[in-house]
C-alpha positions in Angstrom: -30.6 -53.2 -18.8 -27.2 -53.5 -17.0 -24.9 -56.6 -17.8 -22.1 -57.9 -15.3 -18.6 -57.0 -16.3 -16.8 -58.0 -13.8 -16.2 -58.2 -9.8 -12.7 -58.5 -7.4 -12.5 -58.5 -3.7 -10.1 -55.2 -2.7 -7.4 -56.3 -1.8 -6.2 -57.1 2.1 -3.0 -55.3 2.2 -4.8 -52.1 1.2 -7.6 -52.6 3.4 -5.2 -53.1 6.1 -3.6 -49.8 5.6 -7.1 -48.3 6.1 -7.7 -50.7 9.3 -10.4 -52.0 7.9 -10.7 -55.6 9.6 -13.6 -57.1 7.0 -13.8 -58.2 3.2 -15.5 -55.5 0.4 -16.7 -56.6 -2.7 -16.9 -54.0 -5.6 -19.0 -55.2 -9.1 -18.9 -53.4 -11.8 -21.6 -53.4 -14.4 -22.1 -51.9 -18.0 -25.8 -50.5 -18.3 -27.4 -50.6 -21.7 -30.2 -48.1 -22.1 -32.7 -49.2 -23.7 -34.8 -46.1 -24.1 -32.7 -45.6 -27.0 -32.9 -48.8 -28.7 -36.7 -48.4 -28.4 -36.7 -44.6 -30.3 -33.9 -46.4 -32.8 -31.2 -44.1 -31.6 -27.4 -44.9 -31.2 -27.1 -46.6 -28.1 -26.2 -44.9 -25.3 -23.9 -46.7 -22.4 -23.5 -46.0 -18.5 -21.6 -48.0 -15.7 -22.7 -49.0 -12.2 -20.6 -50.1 -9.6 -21.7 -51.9 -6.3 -19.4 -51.8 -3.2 -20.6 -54.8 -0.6 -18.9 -54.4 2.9 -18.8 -57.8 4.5 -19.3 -56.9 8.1 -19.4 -59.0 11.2 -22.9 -59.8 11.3 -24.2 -57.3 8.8 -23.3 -56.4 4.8 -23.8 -52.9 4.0 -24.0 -52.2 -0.1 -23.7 -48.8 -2.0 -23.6 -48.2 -5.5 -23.1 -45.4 -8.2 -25.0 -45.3 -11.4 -23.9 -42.8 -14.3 -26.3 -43.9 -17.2 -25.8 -41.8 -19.8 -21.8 -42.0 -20.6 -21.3 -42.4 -24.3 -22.2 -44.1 -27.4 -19.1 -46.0 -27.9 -19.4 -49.4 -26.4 -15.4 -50.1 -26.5 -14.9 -47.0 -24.5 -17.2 -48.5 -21.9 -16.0 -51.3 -21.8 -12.2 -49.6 -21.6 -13.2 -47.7 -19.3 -14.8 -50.2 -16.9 -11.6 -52.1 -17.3 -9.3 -49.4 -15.8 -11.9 -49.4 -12.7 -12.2 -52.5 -11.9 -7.9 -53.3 -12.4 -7.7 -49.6 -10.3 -10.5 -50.9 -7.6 -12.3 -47.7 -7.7 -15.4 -47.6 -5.6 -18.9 -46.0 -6.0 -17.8 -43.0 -4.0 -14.9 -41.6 -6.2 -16.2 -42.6 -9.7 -17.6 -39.9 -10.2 -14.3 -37.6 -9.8 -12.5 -40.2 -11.9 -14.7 -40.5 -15.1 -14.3 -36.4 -14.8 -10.7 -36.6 -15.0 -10.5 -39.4 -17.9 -12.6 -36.7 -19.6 -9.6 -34.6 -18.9 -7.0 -36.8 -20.7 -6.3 -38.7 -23.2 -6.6 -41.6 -21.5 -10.3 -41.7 -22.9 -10.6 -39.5 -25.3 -14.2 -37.9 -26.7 -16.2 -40.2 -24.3 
């Protein structure tokens, strides 16, 4: 089960910078799997993130699932926080959730 956290529109200046001439969306989502409710584990909590690209007569959508993240719904939640306020995208979440790991930003995910 996934629930909505949250959603922003990145920002034009930066999209300018890029020369990129059309709106993108990115959502962000916490996922709830409930596999483990089911067997009566600890719940276990992921993040998805879908990036919409508003083109001229088009919309082109990618996302990035990573379902099993940790057990701690705060940290999720933290951590779905500093993505969405840092408008990560789909592409580079991957390589970011590797280096919160890293830090102490969030600790013992």
């Amino acid at each position: 089960m996934k629930t909505f956290f949250g959603s922003i529109f990145i920002k034009r200046e930066k999209l300018e910078e890029a020369g990129i001439k059309y709106p993108i969306k990115l959502e962000y989502y916490k996922i709830i799997n409930e596999d483990e409710f089911i067997r009566g584990d600890h719940a276990k909590y992921g993040i998805k993130i879908v990036k919409t690209e508003y083109l001229d007569n088009d919309t082109k959508v990618e996302d990035k699932t990573i379902k099993y993240l940790s057990s701690n719904e705060q940290k999720i939640n933290d951590i779905l926080t500093i993505l969405k306020e840092n408008e990560v995208t789909p592409i580079c979440v991957q390589d970011v959730i590797c280096d919160f790991s890293k830090t102490s930003l969030i600790y013992n995910l």
